[in-house]
MITORVEX-89007 format. One record per residue (C-alpha): x, y, z. Coordinates in Angstrom, 3 decimals, m for minus. Example, Ala and Ser with C-alpha at 12.3 -4.5 7.8 and 13.67 -1.06 7.14 Angstrom:
<atoms>
ATOM_xx_yy_zz
ATOM_12.300_m4.500_7.800
ATOM_13.670_m1.060_7.140
</atoms>
This chain:
<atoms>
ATOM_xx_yy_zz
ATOM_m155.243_m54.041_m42.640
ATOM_m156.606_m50.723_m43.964
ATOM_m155.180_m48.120_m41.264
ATOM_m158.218_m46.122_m42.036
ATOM_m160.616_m48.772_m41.096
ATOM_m158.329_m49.132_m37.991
ATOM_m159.090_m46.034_m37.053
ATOM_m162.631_m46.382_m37.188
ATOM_m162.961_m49.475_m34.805
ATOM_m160.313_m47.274_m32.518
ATOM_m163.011_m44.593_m32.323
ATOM_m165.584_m47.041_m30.988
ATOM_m163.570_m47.449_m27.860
ATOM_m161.394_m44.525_m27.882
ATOM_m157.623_m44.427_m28.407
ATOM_m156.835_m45.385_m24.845
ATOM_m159.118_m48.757_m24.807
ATOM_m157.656_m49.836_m28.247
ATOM_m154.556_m51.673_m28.399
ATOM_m152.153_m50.913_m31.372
ATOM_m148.464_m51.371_m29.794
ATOM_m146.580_m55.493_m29.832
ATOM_m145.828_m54.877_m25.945
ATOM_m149.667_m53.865_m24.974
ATOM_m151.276_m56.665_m26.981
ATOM_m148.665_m59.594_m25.778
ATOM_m151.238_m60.861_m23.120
ATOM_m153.841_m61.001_m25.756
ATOM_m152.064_m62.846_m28.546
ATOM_m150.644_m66.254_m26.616
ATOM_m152.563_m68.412_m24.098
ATOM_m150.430_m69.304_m20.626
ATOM_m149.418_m72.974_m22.528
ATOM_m147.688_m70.687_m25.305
ATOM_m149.019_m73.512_m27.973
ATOM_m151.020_m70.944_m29.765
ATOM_m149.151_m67.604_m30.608
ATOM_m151.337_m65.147_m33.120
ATOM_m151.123_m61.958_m34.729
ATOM_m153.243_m58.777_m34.106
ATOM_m153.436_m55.283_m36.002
ATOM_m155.647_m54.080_m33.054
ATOM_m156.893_m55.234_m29.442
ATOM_m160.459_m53.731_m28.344
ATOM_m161.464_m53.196_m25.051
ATOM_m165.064_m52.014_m25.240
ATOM_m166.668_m50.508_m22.109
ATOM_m170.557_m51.154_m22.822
ATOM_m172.437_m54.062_m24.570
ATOM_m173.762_m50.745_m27.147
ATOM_m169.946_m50.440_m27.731
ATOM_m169.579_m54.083_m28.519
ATOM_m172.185_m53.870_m31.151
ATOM_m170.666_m51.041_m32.832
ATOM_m167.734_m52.997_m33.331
ATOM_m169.368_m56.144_m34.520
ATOM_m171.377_m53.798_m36.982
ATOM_m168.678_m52.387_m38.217
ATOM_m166.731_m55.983_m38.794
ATOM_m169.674_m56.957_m40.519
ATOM_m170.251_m54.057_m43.489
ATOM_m166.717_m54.983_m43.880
ATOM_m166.101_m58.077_m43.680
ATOM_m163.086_m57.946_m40.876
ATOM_m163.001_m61.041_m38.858
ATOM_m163.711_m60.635_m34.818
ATOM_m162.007_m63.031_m31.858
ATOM_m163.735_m62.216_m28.874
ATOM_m161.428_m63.333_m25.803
ATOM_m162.614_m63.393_m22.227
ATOM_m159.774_m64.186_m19.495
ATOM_m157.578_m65.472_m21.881
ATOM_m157.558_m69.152_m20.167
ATOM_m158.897_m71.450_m22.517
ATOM_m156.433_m74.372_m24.231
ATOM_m157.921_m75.101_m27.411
ATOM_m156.944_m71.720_m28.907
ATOM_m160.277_m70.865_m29.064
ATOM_m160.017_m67.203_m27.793
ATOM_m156.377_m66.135_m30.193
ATOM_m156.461_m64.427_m32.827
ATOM_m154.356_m66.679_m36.269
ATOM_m151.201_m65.736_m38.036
ATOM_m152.921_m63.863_m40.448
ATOM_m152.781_m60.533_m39.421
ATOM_m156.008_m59.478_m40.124
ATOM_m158.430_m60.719_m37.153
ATOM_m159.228_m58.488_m34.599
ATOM_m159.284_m59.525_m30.729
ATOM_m162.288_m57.680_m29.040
ATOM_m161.592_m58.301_m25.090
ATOM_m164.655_m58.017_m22.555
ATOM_m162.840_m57.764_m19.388
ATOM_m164.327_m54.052_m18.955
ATOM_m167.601_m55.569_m19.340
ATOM_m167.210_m55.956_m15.460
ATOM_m170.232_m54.512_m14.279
ATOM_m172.483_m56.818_m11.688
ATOM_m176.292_m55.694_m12.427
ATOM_m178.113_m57.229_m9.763
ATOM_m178.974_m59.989_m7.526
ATOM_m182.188_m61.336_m6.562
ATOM_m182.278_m63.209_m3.920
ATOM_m186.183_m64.242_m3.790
ATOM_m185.800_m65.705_m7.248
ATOM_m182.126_m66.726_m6.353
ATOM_m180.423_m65.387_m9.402
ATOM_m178.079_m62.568_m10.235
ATOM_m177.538_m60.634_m13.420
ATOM_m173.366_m60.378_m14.036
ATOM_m171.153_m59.380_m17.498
ATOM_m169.036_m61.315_m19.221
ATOM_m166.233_m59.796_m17.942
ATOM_m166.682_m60.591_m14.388
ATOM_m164.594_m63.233_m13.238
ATOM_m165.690_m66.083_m11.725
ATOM_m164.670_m65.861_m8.398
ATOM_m165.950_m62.271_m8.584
ATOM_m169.382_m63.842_m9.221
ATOM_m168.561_m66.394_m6.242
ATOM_m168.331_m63.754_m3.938
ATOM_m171.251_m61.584_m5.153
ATOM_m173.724_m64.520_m4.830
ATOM_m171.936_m65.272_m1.287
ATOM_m172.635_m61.568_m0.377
ATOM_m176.174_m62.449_m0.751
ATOM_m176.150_m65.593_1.205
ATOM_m176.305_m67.614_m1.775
ATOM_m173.983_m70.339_m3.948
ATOM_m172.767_m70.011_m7.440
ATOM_m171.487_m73.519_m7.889
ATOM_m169.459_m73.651_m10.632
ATOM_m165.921_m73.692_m9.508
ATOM_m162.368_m74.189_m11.405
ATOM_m158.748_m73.692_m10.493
ATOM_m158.608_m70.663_m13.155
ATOM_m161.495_m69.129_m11.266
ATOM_m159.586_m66.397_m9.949
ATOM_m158.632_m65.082_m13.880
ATOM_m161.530_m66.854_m15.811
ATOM_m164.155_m64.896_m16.663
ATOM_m168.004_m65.168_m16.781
ATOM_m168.539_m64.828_m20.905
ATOM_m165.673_m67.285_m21.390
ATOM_m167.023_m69.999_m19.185
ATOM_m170.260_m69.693_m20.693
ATOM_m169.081_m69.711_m24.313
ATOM_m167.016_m72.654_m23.855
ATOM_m169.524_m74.391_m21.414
ATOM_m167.239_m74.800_m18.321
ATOM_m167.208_m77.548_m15.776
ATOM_m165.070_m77.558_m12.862
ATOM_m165.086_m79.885_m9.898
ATOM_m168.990_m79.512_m8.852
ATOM_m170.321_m80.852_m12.161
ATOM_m171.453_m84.100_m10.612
ATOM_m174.062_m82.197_m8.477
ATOM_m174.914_m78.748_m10.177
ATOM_m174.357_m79.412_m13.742
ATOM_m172.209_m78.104_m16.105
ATOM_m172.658_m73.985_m17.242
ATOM_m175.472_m74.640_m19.664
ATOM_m177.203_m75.887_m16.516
ATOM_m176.879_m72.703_m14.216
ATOM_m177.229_m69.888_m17.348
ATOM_m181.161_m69.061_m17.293
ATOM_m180.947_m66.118_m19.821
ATOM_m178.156_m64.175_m22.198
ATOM_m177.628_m60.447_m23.637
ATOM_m175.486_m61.537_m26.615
ATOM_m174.307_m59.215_m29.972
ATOM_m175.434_m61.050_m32.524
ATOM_m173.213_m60.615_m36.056
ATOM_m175.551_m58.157_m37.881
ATOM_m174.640_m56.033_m34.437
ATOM_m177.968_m56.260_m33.290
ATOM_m178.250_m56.756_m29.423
ATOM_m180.202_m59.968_m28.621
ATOM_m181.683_m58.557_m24.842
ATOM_m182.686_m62.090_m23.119
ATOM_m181.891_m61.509_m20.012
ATOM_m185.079_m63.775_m18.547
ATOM_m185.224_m64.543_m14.517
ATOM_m187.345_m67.869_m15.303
ATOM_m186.907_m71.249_m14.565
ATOM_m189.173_m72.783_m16.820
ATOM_m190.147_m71.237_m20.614
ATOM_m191.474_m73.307_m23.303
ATOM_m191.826_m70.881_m25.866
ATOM_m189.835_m72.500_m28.586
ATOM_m186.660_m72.994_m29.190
ATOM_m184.509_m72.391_m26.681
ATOM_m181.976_m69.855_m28.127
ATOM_m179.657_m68.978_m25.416
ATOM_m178.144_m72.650_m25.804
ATOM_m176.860_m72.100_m29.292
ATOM_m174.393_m69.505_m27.847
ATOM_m173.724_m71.736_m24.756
ATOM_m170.316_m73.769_m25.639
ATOM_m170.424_m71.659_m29.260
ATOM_m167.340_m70.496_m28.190
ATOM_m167.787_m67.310_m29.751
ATOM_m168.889_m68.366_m33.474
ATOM_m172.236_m67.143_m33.319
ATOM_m172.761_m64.187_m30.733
ATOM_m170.784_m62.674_m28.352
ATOM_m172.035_m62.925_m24.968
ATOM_m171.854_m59.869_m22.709
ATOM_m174.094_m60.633_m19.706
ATOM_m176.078_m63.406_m18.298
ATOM_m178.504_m63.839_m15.563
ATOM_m177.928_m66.977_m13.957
ATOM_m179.085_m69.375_m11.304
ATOM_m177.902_m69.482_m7.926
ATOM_m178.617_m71.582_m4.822
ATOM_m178.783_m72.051_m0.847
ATOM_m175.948_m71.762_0.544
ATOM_m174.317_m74.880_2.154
ATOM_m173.669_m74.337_6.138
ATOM_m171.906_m77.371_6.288
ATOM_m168.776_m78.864_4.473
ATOM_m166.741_m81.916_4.671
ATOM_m163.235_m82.704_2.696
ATOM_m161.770_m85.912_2.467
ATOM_m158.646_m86.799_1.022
ATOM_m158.048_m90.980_0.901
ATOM_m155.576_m93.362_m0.467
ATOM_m156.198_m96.258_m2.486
ATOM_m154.038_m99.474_m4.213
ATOM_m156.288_m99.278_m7.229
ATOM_m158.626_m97.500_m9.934
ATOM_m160.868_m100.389_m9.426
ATOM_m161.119_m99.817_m5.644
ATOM_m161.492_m96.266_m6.164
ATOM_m164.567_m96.900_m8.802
ATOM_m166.329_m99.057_m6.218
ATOM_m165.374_m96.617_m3.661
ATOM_m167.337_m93.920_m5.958
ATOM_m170.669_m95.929_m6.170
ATOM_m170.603_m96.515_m2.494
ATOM_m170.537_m93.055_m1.977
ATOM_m172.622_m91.941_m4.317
ATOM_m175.275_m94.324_m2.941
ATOM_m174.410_m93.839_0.739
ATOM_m174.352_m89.821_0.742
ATOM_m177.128_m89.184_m2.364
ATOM_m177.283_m85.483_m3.029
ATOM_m174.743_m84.151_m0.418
ATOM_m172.055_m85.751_m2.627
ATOM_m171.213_m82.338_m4.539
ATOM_m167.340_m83.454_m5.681
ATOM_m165.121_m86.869_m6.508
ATOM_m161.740_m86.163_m7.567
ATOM_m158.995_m88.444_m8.789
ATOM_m154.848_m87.813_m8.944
ATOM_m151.886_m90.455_m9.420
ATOM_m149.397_m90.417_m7.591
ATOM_m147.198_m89.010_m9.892
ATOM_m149.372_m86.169_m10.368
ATOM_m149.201_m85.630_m6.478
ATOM_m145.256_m85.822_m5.954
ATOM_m145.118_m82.873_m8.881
ATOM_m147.798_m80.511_m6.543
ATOM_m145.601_m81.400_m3.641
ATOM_m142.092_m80.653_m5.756
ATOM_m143.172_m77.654_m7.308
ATOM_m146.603_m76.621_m6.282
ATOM_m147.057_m72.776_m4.660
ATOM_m147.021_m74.145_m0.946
ATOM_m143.872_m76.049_m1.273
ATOM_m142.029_m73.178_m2.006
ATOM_m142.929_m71.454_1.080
ATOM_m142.377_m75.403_2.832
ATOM_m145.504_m76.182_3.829
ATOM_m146.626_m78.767_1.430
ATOM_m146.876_m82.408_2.308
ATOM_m148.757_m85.326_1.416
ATOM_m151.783_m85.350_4.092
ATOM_m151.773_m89.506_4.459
ATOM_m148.540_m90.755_6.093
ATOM_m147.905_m93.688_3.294
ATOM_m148.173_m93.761_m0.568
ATOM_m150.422_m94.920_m2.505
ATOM_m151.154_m95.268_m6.627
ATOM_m153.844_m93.176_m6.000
ATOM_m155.349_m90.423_m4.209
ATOM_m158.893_m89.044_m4.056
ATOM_m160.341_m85.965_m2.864
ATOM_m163.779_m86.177_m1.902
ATOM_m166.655_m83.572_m0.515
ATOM_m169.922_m83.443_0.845
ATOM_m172.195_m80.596_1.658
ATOM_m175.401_m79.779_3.449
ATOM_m177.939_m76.985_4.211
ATOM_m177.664_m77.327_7.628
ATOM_m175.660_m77.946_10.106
ATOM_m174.217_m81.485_11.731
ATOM_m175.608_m83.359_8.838
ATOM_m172.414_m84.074_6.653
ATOM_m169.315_m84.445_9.490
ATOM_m170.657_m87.863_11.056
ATOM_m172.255_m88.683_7.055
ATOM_m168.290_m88.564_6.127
ATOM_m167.249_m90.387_9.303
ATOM_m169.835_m93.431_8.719
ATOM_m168.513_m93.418_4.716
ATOM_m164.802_m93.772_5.369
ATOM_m165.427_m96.261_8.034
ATOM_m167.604_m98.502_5.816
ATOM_m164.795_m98.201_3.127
ATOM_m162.601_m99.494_5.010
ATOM_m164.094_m101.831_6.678
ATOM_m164.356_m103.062_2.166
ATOM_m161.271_m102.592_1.703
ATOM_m162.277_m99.779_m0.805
ATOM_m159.868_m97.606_0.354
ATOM_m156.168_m97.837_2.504
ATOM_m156.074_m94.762_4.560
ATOM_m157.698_m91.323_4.295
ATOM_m158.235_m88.213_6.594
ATOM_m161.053_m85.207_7.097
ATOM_m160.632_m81.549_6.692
ATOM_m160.700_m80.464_10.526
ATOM_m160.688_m76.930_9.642
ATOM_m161.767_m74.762_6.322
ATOM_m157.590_m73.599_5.783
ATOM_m157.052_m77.534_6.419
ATOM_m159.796_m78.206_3.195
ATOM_m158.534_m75.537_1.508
ATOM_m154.922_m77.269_1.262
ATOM_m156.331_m80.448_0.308
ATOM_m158.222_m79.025_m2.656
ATOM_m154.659_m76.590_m3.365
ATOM_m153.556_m80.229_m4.130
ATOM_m155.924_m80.883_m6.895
ATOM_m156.457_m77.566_m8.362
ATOM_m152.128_m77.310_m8.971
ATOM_m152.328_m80.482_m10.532
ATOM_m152.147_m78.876_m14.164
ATOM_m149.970_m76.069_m12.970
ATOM_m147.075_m78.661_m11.829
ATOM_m146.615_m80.542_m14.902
ATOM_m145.118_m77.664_m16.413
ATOM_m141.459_m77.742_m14.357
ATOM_m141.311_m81.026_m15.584
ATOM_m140.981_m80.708_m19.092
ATOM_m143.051_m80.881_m22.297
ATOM_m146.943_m82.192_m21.356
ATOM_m149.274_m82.980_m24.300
ATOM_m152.426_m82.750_m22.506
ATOM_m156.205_m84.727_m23.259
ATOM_m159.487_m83.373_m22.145
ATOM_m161.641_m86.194_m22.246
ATOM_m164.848_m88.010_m20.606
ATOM_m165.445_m92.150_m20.847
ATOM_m168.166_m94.000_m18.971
ATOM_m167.663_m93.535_m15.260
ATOM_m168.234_m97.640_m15.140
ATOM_m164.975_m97.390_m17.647
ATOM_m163.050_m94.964_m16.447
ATOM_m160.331_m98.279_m15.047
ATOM_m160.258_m100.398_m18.177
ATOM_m159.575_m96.664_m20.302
ATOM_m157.098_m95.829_m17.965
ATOM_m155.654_m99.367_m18.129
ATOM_m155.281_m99.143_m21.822
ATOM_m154.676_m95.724_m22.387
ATOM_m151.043_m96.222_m20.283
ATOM_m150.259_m99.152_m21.994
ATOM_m150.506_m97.534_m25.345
ATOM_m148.521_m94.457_m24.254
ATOM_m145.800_m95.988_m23.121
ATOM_m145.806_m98.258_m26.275
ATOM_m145.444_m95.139_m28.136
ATOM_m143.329_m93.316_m25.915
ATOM_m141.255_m95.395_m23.778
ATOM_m140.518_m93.403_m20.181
ATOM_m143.534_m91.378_m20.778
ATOM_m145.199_m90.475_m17.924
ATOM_m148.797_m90.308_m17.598
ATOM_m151.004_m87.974_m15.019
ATOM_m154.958_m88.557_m15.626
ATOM_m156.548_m86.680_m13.393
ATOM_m159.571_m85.112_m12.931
ATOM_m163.660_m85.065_m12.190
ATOM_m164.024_m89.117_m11.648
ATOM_m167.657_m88.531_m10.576
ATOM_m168.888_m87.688_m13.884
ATOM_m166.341_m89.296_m16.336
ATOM_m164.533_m86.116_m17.279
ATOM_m160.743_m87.002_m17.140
ATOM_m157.786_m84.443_m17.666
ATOM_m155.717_m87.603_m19.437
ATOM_m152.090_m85.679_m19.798
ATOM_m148.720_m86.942_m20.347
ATOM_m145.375_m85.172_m18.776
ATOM_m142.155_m86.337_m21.147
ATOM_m140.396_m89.153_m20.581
ATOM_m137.129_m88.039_m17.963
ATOM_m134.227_m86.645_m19.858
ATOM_m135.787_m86.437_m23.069
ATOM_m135.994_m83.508_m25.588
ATOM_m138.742_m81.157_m24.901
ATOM_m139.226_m79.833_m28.840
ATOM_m138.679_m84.258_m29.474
ATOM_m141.419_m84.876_m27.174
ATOM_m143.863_m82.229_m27.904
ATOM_m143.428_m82.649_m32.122
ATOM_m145.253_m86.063_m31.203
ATOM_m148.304_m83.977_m29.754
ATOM_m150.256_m84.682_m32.822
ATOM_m149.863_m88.536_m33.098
ATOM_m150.091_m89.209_m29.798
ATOM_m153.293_m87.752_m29.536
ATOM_m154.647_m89.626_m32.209
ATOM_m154.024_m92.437_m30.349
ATOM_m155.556_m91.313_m27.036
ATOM_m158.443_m90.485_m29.347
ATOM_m159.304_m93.476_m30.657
ATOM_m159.003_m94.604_m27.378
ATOM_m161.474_m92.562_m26.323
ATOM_m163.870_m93.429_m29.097
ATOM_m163.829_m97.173_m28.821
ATOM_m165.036_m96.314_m25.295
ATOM_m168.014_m94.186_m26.628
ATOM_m166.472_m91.065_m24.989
ATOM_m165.425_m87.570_m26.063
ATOM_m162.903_m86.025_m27.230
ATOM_m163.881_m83.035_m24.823
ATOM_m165.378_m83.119_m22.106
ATOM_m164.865_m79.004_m20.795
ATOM_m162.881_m77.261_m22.663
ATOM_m164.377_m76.869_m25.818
ATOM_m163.308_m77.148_m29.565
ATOM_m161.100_m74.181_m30.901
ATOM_m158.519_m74.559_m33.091
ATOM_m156.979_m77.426_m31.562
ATOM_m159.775_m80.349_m31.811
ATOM_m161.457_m78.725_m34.892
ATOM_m160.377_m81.689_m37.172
ATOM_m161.245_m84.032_m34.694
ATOM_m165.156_m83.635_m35.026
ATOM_m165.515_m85.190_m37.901
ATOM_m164.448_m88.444_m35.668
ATOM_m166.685_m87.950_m33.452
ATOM_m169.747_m86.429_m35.101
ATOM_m171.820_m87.601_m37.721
ATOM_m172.439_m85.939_m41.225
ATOM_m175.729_m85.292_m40.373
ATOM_m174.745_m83.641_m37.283
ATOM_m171.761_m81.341_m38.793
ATOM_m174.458_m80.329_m41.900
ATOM_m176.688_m78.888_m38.973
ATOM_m173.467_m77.473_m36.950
ATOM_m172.879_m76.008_m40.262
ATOM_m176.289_m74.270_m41.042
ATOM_m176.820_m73.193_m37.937
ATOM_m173.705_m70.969_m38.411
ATOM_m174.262_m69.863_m42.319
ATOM_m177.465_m68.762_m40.942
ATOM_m176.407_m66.579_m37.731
ATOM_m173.285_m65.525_m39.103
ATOM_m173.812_m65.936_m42.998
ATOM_m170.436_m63.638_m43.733
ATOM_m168.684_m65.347_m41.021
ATOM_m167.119_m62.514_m38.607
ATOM_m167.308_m64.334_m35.625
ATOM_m164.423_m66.667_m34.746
ATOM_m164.043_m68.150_m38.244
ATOM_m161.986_m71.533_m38.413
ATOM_m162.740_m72.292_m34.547
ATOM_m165.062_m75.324_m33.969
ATOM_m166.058_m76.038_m37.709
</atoms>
């Protein structure tokens, strides 16, 4: 690239918020997997959304191709810049700035580069609950999980991002600055642009703030972590549940038990020795479920009266309650590790994928048959949000087998897995967007009528296409 026009994007920010040197943009050219490696002239780190604009203003007179990246932990390669050489990462993690909170209209106004768990704690500091919650919460960040549409393990109550974003500030690809940062919970005045930009993962806008919803906080939780001989028990366990415990059900979690004896082997607590399974026998699998409540001594004996009746159906073996918030804490360090562990254990081609709740058995069923028809030795871990379908289906390598072997089968396996999926009538993702990785895969999934409108939609936003070219379509 033109060092000259370099230079002009490294005015924008300034020389010490733009990125030239291999060893300052490492972070910002790989994603923690290391399955998508790119190549950067220059990384941006613009300080105000008017900075932002000037960059995207620039790219667009000429022509220069923007990735906008977030916290850098999506896994579709969404957010990293190609081999090219010529794309330009623009980071938002100094767009940091929380604008307000409103506690009347329970909202708050944040930047995209605020991480989640920074949001967490700024609604919390108001006596309030920002519900979405994932195990990358801690390094996520706000713009990310609202351009890739994020789920997490509350999905089944609160919705997925699109459902807690109630207005936008976005730079649109002219550079213009689109301000719709609205406070309202109803507005039927059209369409309803901010949802193009929700899961656009960056192809049409770049999102620098949001206002979004908030709610009570809950006064009251209870954690449950059970054991059960079956998928099938653990799907009628879920409807029981569901119809026992109505809206204080908030999260219903699966894990194998193979995905349980890799937190317990090489998760962060067993390397300080305090990890152990909390149920004194094994089971094939494990589920971690949690109710909430407004106030106080609603959801304790609501838990109590659930387990008991399970048992009594022989829906689940064995199970025990959080006594203590660090006791529900370590059951839910269990879960959120899950992804984390497979990695000590070799090569893991991973699916993010949804089916039917009702089907979530039979897919399950199948979808292990046909891996280890493919791979013999391979070891499945599906995991994941049971309670609304959404399924982290990934396989660890088969024990003593070639990593680079394994892995080169990424590709075909998924395929497979796929069409699984599809003969189900489910998707192909479920939260973690499209990228680069599952960009050929719409086509599948989507019909030509549907990938003609994907298609205008972007010509006619981004008509010279700046913005994230090749991800999604």
């Amino acid at each position: 690239m033109d060092q000259s026009l370099l230079d002009q994007f490294c005015k924008i920010t300034g020389e010490k918020y733009a990125l030239t040197e291999a060893a300052d943009m490492a972070g910002y050219m790989t994603e923690w997997r290391d399955k998508y490696v790119g190549i950067s002239p220059l990384v941006l780190l613009p300080g105000s959304v008017e900075e932002v604009a000037a960059i995207v203003r620039l790219a667009s007179e000429t022509g220069t191709v923007i990735v906008p990246q977030s916290g850098n932990t999506g896994l579709v390669g969404g957010q990293i810049p190609d081999q090219t050489g010529k794309e330009i990462v623009v980071s938002l993690k100094r767009l940091n700035q929380k604008r307000g909170i409103s506690p009347k209209s329970r909202s708050m106004v944040v930047e995209a580069g605020v991480t989640l768990l920074e949001a967490q704690e700024f609604a919390a500091d108001a006596g309030l609950l920002f519900p979405l919650s994932l195990a990358s919460e801690g390094s996520c960040m706000i713009g990310g999980n609202i351009s890739t549409n994020a789920g997490g393990i509350q999905v089944f109550k609160y919705g997925m991002m699109r459902d807690l974003v109630l207005g936008l500030e976005v730079v649109l690809p002219s550079g213009e600055i689109w301000h719709g940062l609205r406070d309202l919970r109803k507005d039927n005045t059209g369409y309803d642009l901010k949802q193009l930009f929700i899961g656009g993962e960056g192809t049409l806008g770049i999102v620098t703030a949001a206002t979004l919803k908030l709610y009570p906080m809950p006064l009251e939780r209870q954690t449950a972590f059970v054991g059960c001989e079956s998928l099938e028990a653990f799907a009628a366990f879920f409807e029981h549940a569901s119809s026992r415990a109505g809206a204080h059900l908030c999260a219903f979690e699966i894990m194998p038990a193979l995905g349980l004896s890799f937190v317990l082997k090489h998760g962060s607590q067993s390397k300080a020795g305090q990890a152990q399974s909390p149920l004194e026998s094994e089971f094939p699998w494990y589920g971690l479920i949690e109710l909430e409540a407004e106030r106080e001594g609603v959801v304790q004996p609501l838990m109590e009266l659930l387990l008991e009746e399970a048992f009594e159906k022989e829906l689940i073996s064995d199970g025990v309650i959080s006594n203590s918030e660090a006791q529900r804490k370590n059951l839910w360090a269990l879960r959120e590790e899950m992804s984390e562990v497979q990695k000590p254990e070799g090569g893991s081609i991973k699916h993010d994928i949804s089916v039917p709740v009702a089907d979530i058995p039979r897919f399950v069923e199948a979808a292990n048959a046909l891996v280890e028809h493919m791979i013999p030795g391979a070891r499945p871990v599906p995991f994941g949000h049971f309670g609304d379908g959404n399924l982290h289906y990934n396989v660890s390598q088969p024990l003593g087998m070639d990593k680079e072997e394994f892995l080169s089968m990424w590709e075909i396996l998924s395929d497979a897995v796929h069409d699984l999926v599809s003969e189900y009538g489910g998707s192909v993702s479920a939260e973690h967007g499209i990228g680069v990785m599952k960009r050929e895969l719409l086509s599948r999934v989507k019909s030509k009528t549907e990938l003609d409108l994907m298609r205008t939609v972007k010509h006619a936003i981004d008509p010279k296409g700046i913005l994230n070219q090749g991800r999604v379509i």
